[in-house]
N, C-alpha and C positions, 0 to 999 in steps of 0.2 A: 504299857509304855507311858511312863512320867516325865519321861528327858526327850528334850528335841534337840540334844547337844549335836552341832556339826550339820544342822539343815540350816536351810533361806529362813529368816523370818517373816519373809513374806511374797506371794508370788507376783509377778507383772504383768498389769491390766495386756492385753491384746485383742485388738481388734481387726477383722476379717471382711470384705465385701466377698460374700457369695454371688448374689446378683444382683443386676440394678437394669431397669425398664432399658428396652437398646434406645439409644437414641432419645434419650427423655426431657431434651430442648426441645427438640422438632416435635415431638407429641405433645408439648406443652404449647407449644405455641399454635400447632394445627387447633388445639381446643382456645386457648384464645381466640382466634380471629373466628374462628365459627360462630360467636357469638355478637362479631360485627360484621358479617360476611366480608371480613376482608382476605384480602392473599397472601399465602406464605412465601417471605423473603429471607432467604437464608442470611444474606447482607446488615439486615437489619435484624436479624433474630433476640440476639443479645439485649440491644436496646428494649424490643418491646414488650421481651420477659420484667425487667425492670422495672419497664412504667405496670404490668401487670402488679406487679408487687407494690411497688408504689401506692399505684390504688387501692391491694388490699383485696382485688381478686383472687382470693388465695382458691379458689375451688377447680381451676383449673391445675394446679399444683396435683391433685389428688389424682391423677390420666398416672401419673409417675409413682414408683417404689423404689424400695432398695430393700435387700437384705442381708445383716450383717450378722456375723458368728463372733460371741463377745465372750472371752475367755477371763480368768483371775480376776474375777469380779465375788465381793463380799455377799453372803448374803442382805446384808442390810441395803448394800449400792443396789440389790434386784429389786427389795420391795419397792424402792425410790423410784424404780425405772418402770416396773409395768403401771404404776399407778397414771403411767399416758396412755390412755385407752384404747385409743386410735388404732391400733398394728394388734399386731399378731405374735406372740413367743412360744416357744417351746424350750422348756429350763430341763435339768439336768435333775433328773428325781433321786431326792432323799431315802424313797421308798425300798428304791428296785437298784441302787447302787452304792457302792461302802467306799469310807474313805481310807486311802492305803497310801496315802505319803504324808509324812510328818509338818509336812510343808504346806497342806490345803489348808490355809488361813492365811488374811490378809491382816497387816499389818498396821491400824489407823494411823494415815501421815502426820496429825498432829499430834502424836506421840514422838518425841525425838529423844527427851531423855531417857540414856542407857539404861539407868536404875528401872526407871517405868516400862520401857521393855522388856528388860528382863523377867517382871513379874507377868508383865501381860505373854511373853512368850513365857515361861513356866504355866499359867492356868490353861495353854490353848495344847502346850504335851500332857497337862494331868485331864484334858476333855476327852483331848485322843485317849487317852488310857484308860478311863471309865468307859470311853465307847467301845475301845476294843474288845475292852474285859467282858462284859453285855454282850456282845456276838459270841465270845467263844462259849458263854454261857448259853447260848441258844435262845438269846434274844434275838428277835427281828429285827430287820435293819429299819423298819417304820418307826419300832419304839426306840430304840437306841437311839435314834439321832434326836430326842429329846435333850441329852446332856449335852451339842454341839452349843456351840457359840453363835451368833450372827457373824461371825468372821468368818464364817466356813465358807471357802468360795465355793463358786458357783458357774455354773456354762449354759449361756441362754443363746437362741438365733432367736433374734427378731426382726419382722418385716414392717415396715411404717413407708406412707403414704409422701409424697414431699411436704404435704400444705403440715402434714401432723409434724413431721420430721423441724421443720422451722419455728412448729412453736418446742417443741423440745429444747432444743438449742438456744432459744429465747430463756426458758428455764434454767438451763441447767449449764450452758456456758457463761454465766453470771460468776460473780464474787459472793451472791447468797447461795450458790450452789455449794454444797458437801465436798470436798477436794476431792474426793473418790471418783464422785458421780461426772464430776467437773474434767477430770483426764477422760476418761470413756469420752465425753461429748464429745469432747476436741482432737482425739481419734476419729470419731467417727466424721466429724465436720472437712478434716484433712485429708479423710480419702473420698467422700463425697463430692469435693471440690473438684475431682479430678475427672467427673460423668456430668457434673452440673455446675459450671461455676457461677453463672449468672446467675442460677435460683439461690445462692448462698455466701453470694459474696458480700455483700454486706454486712451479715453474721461473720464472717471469714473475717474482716477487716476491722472488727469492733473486736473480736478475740486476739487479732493479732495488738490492737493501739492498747488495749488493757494487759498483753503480755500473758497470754495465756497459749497463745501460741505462737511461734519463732518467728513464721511468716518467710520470703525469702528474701 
């Protein structure tokens, strides 16, 4: 296979919440105040997660998780992403599965010109095709994926902590962030928002004022 004529050029970041801690205000704050024997007020919850943050208590954060299922992601956006130690992944092995749609490559968004596409999608059907070639030859799928691209998507589920999750977002919802790495975040930030708004709304509201996300 050397022609990708009549597929996507590139596939569409998605992202998934599997699970997220129940209740992971109130767990957050039940571990706040234990540390000034004070009482949990639902009334005031909000507020006193903020001033936690404020301060910079972020260890109470770490009581909470989430975990999300992150599909059409680049290989190069994975290495970017586990390099936050903090959580936990489980990626999609090269070893133990083959790739079978013309279309498992992502597209770098600072590519726009046609011409430059063209060629970068022509090398990513002539990769497909030397991979292909290599398995029917009774290469293993371990060594074949030697000739992939770092374009080759990828499917990870990763679990992160809230305190770790905030500095991620700190990372990687920036303008120094990679524009790849930079859509995942701000998925992940947008559905986040919807189990914990207090722990993230201030990231929430710096991505919305820089236009990185729509906001309502």
């Amino acid at each position: 296979m050397n022609s990708r004529e009549g597929t996507k050029m590139s596939v569409e970041p998605d992202v998934v919440v599997l699970r997220v801690t129940t209740d992971p205000e109130e767990l957050i704050e039940v571990a706040g105040r234990r540390c000034h024997l004070s009482e949990v007020d639902e009334e005031t919850r909000g507020d006193f997660i903020k001033r936690l943050i404020r301060l910079e208590h972020f260890s109470v954060l770490e009581h909470a998780s989430v975990t999300f299922d992150l599909s059409g992601m680049s290989r190069a956006c994975s290495h970017q992403l586990v390099r936050h130690r903090i959580a936990s992944y489980s990626q999609r092995s090269q070893r133990y599965t083959k790739l079978v749609k013309a279309e498992d490559f992502v597209m770098p968004s600072g590519i726009t010109d046609p011409v430059l596409k063209s060629k970068v999608d022509n090398f990513y059907g002539q990769s497909l095709g030397t991979y292909q070639g290599l398995l029917d030859q009774g290469v293993k799928a371990e060594d074949a994926r030697y000739v992939l691209p770092a374009a080759t998507t990828t499917s990870i589920i990763m679990t992160m902590n809230f305190s770790s999750l905030r500095h991620f977002f700190h990372m990687r919802v920036s303008k120094k962030a990679q524009a790849e790495i930079r859509v995942f975040a701000c998925k992940m930030l947008e559905l986040i928002m919807e189990d914990a708004p207090n722990v993230f709304q201030d990231i929430y509201d710096g991505a919305v004022e820089k236009g990185f996300i729509a906001g309502e």
